[in-house]
Backbone bond lengths (Angstrom), bond angles and torsions (degrees), N, CA, C in turn:
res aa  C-N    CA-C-N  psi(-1)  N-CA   C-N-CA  omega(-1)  CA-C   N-CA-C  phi
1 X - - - 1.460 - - 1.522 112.32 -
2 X 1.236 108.84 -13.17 1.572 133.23 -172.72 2.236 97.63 -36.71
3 X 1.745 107.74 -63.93 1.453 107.66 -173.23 1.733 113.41 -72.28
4 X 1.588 117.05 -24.06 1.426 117.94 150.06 1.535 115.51 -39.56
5 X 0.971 111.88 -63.94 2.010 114.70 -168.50 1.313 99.42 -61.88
6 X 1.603 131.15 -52.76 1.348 133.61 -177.63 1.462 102.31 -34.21
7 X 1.593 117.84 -65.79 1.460 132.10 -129.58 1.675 86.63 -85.22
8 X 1.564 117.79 -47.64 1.537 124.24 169.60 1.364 124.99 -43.36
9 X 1.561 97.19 -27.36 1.934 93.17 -168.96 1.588 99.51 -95.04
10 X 1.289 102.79 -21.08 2.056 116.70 -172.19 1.722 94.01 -56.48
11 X 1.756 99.68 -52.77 1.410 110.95 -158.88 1.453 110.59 -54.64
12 X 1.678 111.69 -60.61 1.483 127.74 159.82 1.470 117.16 -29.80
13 X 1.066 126.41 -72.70 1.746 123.75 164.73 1.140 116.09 -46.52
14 X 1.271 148.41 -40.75 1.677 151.73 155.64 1.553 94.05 -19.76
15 X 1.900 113.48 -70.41 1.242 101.47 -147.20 1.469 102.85 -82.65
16 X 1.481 143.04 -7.84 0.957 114.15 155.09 1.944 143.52 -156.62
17 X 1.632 72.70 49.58 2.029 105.51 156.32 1.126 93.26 -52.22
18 X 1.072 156.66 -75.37 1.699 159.38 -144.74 1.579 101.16 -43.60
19 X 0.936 105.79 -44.47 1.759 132.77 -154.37 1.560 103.80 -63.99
20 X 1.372 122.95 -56.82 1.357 158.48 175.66 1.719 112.93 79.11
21 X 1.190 98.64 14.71 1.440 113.77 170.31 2.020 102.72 -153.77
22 X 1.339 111.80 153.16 1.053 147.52 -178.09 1.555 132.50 -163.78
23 X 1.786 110.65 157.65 1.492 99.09 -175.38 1.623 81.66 -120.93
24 X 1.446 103.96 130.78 1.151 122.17 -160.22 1.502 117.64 -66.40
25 X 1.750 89.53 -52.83 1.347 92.40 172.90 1.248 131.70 -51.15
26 X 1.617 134.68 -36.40 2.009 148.74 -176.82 1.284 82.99 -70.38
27 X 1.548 127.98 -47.72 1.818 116.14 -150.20 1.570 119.72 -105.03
28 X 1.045 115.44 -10.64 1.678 139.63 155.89 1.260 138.66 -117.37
29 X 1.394 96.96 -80.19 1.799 93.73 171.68 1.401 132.68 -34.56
30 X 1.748 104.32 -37.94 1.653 91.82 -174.67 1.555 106.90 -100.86
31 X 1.478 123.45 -26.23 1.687 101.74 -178.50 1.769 109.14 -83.45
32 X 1.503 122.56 5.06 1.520 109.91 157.06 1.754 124.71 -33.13
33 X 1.309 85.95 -90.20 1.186 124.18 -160.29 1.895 103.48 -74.14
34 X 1.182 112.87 -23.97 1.597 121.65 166.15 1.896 95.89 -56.41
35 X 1.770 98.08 -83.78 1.053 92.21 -165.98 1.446 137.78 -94.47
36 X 1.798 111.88 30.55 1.394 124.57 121.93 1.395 131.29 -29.45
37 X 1.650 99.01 -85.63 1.692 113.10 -160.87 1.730 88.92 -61.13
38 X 1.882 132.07 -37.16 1.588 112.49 -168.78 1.897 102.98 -67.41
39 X 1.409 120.52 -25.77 1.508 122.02 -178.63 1.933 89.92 -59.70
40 X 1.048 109.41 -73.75 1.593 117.77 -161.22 1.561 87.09 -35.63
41 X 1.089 133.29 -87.34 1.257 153.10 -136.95 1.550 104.58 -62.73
42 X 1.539 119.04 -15.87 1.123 133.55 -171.11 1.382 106.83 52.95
43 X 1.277 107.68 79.66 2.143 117.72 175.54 1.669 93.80 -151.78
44 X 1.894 101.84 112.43 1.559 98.22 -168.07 1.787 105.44 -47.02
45 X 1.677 99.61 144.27 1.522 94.14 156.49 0.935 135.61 -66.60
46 X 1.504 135.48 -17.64 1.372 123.75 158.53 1.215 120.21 -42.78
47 X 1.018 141.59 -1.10 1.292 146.27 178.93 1.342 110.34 -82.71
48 X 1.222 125.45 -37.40 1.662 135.63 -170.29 1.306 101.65 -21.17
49 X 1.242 121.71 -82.17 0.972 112.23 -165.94 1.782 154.85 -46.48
50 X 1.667 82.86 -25.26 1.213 98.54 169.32 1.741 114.09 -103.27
51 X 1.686 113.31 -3.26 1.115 117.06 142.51 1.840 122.37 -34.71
52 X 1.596 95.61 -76.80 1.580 108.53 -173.78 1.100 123.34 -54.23
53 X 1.681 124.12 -35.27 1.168 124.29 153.40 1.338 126.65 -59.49
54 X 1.395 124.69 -23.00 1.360 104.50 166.97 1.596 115.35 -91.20
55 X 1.006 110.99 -17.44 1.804 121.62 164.23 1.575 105.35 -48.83
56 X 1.238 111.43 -45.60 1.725 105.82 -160.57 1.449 95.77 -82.01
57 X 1.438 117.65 -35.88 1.375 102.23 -162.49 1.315 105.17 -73.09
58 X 1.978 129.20 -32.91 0.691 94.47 -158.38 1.901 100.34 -92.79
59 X 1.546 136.93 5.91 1.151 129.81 143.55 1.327 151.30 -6.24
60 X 1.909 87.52 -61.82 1.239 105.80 169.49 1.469 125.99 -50.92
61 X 0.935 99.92 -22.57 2.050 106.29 177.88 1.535 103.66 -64.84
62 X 1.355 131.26 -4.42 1.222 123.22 178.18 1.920 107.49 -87.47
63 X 1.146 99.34 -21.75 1.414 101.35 -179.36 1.670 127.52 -64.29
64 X 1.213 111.81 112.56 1.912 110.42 168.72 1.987 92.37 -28.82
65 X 1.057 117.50 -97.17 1.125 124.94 -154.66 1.985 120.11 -31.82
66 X 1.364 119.74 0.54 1.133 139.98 -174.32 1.233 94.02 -51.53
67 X 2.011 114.49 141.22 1.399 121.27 168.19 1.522 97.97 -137.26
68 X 1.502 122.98 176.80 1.355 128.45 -176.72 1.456 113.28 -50.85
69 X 1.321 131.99 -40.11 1.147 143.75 164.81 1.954 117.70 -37.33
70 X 1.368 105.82 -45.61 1.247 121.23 174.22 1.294 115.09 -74.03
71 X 0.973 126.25 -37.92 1.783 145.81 -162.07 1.732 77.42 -90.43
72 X 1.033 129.39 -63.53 1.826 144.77 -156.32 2.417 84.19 -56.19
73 X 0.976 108.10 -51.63 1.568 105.10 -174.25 1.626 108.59 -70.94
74 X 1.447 101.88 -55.49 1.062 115.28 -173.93 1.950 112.08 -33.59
75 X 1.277 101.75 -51.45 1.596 109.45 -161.47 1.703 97.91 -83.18
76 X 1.686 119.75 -30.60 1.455 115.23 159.62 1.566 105.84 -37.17
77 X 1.345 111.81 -74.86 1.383 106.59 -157.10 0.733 130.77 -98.99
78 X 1.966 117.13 24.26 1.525 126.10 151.95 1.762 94.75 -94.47
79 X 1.251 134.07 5.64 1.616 120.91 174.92 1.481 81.44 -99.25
80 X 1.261 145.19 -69.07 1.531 144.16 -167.14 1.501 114.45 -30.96
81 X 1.743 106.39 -58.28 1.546 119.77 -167.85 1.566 100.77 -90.07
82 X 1.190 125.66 12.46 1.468 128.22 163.85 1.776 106.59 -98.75
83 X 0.960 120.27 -38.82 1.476 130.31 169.86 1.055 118.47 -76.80
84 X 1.192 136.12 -16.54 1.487 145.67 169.64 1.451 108.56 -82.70
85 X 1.374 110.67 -25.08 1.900 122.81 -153.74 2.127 73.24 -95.84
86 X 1.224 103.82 -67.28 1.299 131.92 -160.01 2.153 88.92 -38.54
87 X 1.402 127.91 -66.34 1.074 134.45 168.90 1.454 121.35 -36.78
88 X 0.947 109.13 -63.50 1.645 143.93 149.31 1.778 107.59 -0.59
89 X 1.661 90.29 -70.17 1.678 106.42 -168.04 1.694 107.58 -84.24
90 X 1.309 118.04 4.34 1.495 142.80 -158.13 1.359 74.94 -84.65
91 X 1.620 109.66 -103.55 1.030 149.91 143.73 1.798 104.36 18.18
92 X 1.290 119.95 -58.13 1.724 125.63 177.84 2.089 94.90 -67.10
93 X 1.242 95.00 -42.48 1.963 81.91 -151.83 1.394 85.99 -68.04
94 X 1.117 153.12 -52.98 1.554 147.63 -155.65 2.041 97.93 -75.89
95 X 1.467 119.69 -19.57 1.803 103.09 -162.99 1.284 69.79 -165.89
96 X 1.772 114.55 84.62 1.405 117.65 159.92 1.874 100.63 -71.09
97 X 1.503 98.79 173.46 1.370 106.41 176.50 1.503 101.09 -145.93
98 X 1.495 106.04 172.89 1.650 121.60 164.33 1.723 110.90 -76.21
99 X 1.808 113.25 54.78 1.109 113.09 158.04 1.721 130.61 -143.74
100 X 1.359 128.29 174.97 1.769 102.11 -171.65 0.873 106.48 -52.17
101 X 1.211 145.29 -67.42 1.544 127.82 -168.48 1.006 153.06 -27.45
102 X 1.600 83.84 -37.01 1.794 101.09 172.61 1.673 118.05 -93.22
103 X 1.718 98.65 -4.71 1.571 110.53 -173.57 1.840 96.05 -83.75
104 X 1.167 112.32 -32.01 1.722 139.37 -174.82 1.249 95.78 -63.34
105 X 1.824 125.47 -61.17 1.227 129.04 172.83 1.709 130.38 -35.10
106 X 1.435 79.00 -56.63 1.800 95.41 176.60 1.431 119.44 -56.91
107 X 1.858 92.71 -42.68 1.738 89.34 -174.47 1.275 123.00 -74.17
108 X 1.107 102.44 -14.61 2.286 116.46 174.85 1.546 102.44 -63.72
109 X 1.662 97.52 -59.77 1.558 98.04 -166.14 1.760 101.60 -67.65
110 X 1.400 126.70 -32.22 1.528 110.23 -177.71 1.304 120.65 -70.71
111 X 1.239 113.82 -6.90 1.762 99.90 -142.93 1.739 93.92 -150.18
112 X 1.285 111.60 -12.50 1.486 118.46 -164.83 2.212 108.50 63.26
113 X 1.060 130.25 4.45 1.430 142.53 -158.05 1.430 101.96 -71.01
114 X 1.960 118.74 -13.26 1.783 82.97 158.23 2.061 65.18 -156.12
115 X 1.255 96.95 156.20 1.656 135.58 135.13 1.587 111.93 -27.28
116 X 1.586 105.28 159.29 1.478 109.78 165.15 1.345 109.64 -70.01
117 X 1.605 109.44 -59.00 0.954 115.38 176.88 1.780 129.95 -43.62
118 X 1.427 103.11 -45.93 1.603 104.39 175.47 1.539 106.41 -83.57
119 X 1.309 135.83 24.23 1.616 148.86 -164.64 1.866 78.75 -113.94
120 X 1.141 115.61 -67.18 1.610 121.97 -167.27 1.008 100.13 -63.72
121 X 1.515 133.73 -81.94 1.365 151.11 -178.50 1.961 94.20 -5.64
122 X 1.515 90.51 -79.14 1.879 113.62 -170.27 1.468 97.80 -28.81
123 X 1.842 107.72 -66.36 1.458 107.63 -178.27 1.405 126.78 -49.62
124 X 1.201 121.97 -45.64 1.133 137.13 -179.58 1.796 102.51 -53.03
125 X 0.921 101.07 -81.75 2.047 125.21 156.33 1.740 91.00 -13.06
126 X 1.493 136.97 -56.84 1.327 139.65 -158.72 1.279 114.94 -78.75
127 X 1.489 107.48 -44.47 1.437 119.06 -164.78 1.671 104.19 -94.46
128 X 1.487 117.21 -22.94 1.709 112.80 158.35 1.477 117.63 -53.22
129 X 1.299 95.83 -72.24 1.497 134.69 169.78 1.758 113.46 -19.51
130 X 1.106 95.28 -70.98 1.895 123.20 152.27 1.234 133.49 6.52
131 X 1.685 97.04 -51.15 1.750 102.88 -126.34 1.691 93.99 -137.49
132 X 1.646 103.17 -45.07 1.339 131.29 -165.91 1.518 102.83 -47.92
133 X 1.335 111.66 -87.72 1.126 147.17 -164.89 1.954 108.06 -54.53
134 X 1.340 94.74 -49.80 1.695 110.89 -176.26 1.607 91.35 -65.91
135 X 1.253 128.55 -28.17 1.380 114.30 -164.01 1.634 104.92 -77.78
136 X 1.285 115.92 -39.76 1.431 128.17 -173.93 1.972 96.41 -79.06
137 X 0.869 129.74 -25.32 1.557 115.29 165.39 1.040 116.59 -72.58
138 X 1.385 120.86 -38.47 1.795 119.48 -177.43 1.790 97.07 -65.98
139 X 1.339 99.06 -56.27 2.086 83.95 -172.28 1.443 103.61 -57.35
140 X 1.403 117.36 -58.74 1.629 128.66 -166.46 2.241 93.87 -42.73
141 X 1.234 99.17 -64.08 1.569 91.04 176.75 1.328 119.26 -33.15
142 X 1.794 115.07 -72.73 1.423 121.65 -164.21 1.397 108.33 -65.61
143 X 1.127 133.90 -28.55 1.654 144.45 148.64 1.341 103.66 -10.10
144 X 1.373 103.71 -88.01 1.675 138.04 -168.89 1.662 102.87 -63.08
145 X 1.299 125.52 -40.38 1.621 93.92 173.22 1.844 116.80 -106.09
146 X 1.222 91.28 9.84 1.993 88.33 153.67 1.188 111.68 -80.62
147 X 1.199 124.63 -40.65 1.793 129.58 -164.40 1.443 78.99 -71.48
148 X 1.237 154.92 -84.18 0.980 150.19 -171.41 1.464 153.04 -55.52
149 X 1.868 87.59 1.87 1.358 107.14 151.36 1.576 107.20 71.44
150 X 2.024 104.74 30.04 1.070 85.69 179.13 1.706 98.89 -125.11
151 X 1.852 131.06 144.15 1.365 103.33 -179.04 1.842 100.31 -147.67
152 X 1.770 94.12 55.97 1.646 104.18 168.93 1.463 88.73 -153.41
153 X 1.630 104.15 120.79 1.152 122.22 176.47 1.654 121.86 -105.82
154 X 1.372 119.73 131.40 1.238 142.05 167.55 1.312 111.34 -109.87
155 X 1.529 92.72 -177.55 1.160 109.97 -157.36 1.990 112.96 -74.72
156 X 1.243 112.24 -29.00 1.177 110.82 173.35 1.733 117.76 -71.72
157 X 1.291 117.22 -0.54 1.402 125.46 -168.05 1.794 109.55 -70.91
158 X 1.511 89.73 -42.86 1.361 88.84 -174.03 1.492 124.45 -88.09
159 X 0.890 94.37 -6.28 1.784 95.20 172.19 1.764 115.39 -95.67
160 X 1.628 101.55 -26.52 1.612 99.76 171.97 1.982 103.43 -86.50
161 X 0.766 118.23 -13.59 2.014 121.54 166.62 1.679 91.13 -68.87
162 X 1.209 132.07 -64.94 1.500 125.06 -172.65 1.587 106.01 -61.61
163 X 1.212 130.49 -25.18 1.581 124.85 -160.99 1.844 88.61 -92.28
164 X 1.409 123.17 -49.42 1.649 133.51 -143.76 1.818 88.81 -76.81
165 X 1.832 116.59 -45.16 1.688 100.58 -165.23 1.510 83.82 -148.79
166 X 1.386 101.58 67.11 1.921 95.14 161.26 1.366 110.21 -25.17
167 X 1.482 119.41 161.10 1.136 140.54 154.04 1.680 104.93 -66.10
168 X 1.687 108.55 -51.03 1.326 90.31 -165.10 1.696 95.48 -132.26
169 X 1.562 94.05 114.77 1.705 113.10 -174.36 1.540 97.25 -79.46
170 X 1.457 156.19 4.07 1.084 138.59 -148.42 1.643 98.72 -160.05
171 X 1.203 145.72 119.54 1.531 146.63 136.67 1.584 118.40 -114.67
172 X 1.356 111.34 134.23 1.347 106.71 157.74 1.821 126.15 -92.95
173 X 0.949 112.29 140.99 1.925 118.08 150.01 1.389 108.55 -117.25
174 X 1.582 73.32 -174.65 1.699 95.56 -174.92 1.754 113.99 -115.96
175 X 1.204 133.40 145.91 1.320 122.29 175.49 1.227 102.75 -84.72
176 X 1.530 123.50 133.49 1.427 131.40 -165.67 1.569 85.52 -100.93
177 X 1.361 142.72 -27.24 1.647 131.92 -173.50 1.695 92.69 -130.29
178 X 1.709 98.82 163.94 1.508 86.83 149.17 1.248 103.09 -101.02
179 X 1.692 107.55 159.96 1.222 143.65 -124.37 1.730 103.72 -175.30
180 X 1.679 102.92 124.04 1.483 124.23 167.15 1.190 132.36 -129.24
181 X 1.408 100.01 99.52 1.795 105.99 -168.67 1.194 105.48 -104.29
182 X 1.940 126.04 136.98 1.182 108.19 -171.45 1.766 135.69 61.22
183 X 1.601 89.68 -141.49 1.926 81.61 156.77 1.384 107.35 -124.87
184 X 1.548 107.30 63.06 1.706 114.21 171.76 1.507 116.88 -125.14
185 X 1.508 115.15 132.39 1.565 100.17 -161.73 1.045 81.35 -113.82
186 X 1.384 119.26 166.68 1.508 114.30 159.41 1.811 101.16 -168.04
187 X 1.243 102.15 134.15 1.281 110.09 -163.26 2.014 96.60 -103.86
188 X 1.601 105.00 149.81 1.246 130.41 -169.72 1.694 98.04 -51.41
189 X 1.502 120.73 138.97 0.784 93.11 -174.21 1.784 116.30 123.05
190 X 1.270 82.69 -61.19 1.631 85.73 -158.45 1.765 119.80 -89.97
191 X 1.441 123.77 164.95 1.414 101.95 -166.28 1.694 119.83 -92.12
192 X 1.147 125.01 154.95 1.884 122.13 -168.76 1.056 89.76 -124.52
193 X 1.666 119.14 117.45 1.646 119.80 165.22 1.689 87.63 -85.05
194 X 1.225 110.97 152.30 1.573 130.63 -166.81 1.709 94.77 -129.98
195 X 1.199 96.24 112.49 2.071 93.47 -176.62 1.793 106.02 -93.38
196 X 0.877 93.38 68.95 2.181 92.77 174.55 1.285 88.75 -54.86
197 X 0.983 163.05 -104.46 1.698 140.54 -153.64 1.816 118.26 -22.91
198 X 1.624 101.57 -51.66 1.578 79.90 179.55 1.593 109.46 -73.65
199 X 1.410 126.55 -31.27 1.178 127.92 -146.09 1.936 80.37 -82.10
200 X 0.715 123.17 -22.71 2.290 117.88 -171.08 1.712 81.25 -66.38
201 X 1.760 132.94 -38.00 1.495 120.79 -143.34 1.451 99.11 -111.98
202 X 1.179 100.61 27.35 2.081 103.55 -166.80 1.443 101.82 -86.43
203 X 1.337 126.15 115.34 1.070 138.01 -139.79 1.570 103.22 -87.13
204 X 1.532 112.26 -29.36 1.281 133.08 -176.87 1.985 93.94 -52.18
205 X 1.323 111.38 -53.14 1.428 129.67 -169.10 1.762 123.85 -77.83
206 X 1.459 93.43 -36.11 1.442 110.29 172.06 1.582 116.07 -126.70
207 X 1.016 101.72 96.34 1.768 112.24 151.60 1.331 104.49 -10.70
208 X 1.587 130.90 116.55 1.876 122.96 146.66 2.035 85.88 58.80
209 X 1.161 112.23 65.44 1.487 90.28 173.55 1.488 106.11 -84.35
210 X 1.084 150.44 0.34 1.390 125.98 -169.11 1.815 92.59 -113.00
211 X 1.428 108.21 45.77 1.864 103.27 165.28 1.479 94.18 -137.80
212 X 1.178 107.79 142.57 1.992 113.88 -178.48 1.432 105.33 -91.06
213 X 1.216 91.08 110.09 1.531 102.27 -155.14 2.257 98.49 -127.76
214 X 1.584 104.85 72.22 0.835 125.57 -164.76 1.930 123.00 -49.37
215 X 1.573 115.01 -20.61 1.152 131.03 167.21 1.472 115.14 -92.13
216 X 1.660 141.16 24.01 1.025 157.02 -161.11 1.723 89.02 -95.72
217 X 1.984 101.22 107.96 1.067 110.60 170.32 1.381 112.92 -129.29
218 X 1.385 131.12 138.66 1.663 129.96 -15.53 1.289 104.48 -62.44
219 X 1.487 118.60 150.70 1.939 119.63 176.42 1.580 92.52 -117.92
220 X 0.667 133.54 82.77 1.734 158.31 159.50 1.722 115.77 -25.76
221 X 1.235 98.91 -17.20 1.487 102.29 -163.72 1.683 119.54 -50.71
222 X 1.529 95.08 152.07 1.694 90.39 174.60 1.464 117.68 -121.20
223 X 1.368 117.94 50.01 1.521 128.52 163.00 1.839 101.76 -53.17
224 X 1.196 122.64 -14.39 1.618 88.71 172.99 1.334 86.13 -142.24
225 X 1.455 118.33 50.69 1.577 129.32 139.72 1.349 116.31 56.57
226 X 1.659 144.20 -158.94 1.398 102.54 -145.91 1.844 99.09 -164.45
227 X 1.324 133.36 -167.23 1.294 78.81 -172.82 1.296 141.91 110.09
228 X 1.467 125.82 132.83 1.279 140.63 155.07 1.684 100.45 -39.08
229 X 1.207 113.90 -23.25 2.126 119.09 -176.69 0.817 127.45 -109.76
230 X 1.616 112.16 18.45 1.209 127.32 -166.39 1.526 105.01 -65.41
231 X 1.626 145.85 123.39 0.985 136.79 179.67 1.554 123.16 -30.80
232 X 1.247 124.66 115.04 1.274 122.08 165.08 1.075 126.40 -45.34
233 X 1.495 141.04 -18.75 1.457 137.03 -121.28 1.587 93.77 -152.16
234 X 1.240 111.86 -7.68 1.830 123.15 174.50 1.203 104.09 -41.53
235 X 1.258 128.82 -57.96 1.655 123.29 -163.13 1.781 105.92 -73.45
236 X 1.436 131.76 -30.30 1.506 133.21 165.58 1.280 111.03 -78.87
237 X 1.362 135.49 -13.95 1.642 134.16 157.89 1.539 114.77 -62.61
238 X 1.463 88.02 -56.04 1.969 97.96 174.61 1.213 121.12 -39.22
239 X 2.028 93.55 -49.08 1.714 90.34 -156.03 1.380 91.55 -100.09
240 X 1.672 143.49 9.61 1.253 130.50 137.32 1.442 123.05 -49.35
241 X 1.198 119.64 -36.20 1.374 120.94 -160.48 1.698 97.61 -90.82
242 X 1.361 108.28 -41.91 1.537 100.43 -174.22 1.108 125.98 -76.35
243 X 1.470 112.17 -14.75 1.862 125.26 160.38 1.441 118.58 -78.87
244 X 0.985 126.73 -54.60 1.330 145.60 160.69 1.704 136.65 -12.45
245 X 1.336 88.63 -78.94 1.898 122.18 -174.65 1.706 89.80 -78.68
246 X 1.359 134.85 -65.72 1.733 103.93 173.35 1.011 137.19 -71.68
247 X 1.496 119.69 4.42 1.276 112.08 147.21 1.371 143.49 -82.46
248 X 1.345 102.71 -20.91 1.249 128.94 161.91 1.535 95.52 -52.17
249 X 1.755 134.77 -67.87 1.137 140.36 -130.04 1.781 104.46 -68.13
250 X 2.035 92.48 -44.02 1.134 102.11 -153.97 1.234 111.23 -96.54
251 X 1.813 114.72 -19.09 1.678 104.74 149.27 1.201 128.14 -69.59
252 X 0.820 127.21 -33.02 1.921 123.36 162.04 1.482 129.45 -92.18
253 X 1.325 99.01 68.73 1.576 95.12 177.87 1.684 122.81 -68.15
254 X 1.241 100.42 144.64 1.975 112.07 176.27 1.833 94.51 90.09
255 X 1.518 101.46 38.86 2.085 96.84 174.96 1.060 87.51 -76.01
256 X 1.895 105.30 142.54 1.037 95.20 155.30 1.933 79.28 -143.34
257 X 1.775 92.57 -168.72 1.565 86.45 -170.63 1.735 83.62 -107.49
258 X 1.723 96.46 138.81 1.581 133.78 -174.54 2.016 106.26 -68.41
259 X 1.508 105.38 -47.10 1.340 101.92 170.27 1.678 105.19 -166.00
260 X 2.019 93.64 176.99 1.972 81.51 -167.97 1.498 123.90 -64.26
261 X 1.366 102.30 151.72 1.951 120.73 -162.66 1.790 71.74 -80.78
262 X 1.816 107.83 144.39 0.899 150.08 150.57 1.318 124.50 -82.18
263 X 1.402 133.20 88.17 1.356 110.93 159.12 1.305 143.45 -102.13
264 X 1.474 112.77 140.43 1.651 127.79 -157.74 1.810 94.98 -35.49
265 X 1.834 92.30 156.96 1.269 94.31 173.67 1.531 100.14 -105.68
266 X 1.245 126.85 82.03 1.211 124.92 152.94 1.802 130.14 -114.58
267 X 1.306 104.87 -174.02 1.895 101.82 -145.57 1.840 92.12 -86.56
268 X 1.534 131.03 -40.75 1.478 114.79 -169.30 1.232 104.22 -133.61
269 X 1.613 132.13 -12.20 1.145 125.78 -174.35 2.027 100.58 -80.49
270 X 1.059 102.28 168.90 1.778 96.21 179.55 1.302 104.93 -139.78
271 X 1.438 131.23 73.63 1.631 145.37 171.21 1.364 136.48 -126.21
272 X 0.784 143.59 151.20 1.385 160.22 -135.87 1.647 102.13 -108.78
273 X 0.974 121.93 122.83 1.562 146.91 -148.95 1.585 92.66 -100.04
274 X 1.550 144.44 -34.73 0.860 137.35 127.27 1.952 108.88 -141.66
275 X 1.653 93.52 -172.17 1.636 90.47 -177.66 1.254 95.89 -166.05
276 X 1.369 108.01 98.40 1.605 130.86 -168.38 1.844 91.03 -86.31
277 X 1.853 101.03 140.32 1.504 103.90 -176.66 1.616 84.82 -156.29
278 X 1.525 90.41 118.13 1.908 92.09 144.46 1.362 121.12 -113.12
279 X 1.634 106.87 -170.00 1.380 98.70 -167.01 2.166 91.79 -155.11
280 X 1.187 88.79 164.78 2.065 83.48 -171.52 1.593 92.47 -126.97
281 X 1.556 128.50 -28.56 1.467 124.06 -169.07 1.581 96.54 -63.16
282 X 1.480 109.78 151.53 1.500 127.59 145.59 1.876 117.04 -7.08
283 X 0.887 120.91 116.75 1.275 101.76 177.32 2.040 112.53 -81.38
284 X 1.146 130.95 111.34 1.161 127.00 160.57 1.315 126.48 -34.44
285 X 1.514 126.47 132.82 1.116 125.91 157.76 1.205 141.77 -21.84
286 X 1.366 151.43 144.53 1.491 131.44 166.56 2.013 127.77 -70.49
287 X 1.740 88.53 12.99 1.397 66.87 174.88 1.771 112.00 -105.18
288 X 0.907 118.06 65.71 1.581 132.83 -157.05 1.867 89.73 -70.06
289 X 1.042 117.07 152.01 1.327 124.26 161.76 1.466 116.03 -62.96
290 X 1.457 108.68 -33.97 1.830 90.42 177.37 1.391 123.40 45.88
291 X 1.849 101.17 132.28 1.656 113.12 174.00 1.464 80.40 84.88
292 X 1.773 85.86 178.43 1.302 135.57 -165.31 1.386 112.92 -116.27
């Protein structure tokens, strides 16, 4: 998918290098990685949009601050994006294609290995999953190496941007036994907030962790958590970010960020609400080398 992301991020900068300012996050960060995982998954991208809107609404249910109103959207647009998924998989069994869906298709009908329902669910589960998280690494990244004054990216960049401002500072589990670690009891059952933000800055693990310190070998971090749960989607985050962010770097030379990054007020994700950047160099062509 590696010359897909290239040709996607070229396209995105086309429409607005002209501009010489942008907020990164509305004009990059979020239709990447949206309309990636909907190409993979085979769900036209025109849809994005009303993809993300039903992603956020139904998100929001992760939030402490949730009221009936939230829960009241939430269940709209998990009945909407289940009927859309539900059409969707219609649509695959009669004109399968070379995409997951139709790989999802096959494996139900060969093997019985998921349900309609867990066929949608998964997708649904993919295309949240997807989009969310990758969006808050691309800002959280470009954030972290302007402040730091840095704008040639290698290969160690992207794994210390995931360790320095996860996307997602907050997960819960469950204790499947009770269990005594240390002086922590915790009986079966019960819930474990898991802090991947403190655990990326645990000093025991990282040398000087609060400096972005991009040649940091081994970088241990668990931004995509660990585990039987280990994020599925790690290897298309990576290779978003490592195609992506130098092309960004090296068609817009002199980025810098225009004013202070905002980040969203939400309960576990950790991203930037927007992240306004101009730039004064020449704008480069789109045929940038891109990646790593």
């Amino acid at each position: 998918m590696r010359p897909r992301v290239e040709s996607l991020a070229n396209q995105l900068i086309d429409h607005f290098a002209a501009d010489r300012q942008t907020d990164l996050i509305a004009s990059f960060a979020t239709p990447i990685p949206v309309t990636i995982v909907a190409e993979m998954l085979g769900v036209p991208s025109s849809m994005a949009p009303q993809l993300l809107a039903w992603s956020h609404d139904m998100v929001a249910m992760y939030q402490a601050r949730r009221d009936s109103e939230i829960e009241r959207k939430a269940a709209a647009a998990t009945v909407a994006f289940s009927d859309f998924m539900r059409a969707c998989v219609g649509e695959r069994r009669s004109k399968p294609g070379n995409d997951l869906l139709s790989h999802l298709i096959a494996a139900e009908a060969e093997g019985s290995k998921l349900s309609e329902d867990e066929l949608i669910t998964t997708a649904i589960l993919l295309l949240n999953a997807g989009h969310e998280a990758t969006v808050h690494a691309i800002g959280n990244g470009v954030k972290a190496l302007l402040e730091n004054g840095i704008t040639q990216i290698g290969a160690g960049h992207v794994e210390e941007m995931l360790r320095f401002d996860a996307p997602l500072h907050l997960f819960t589990r469950y204790a499947l036994a009770d269990i005594e670690f240390q002086d922590l009891r915790l009986r079966k059952g019960e819930t474990v907030g898991l802090l991947l933000g403190a655990a990326n800055r645990d000093p025991s693990r990282f040398p000087d962790p609060d400096r972005f310190e991009p040649s940091r070998t081994p970088n241990p971090h668990v931004s995509f958590g660990a585990g039987i749960h280990f994020c599925v989607g790690a290897p298309l985050a990576r290779l978003e970010l490592a195609v992506a962010l130098p092309i960004l770097f090296d068609r817009l030379p002199q980025l810098a960020i225009a004013s202070p990054p905002r980040y969203r007020d939400s309960y576990h994700f950790h991203g930037l609400e927007a992240l306004d950047l101009s730039w004064a160099g020449r704008v480069a062509s789109g045929r940038s080398k891109g990646g790593i």
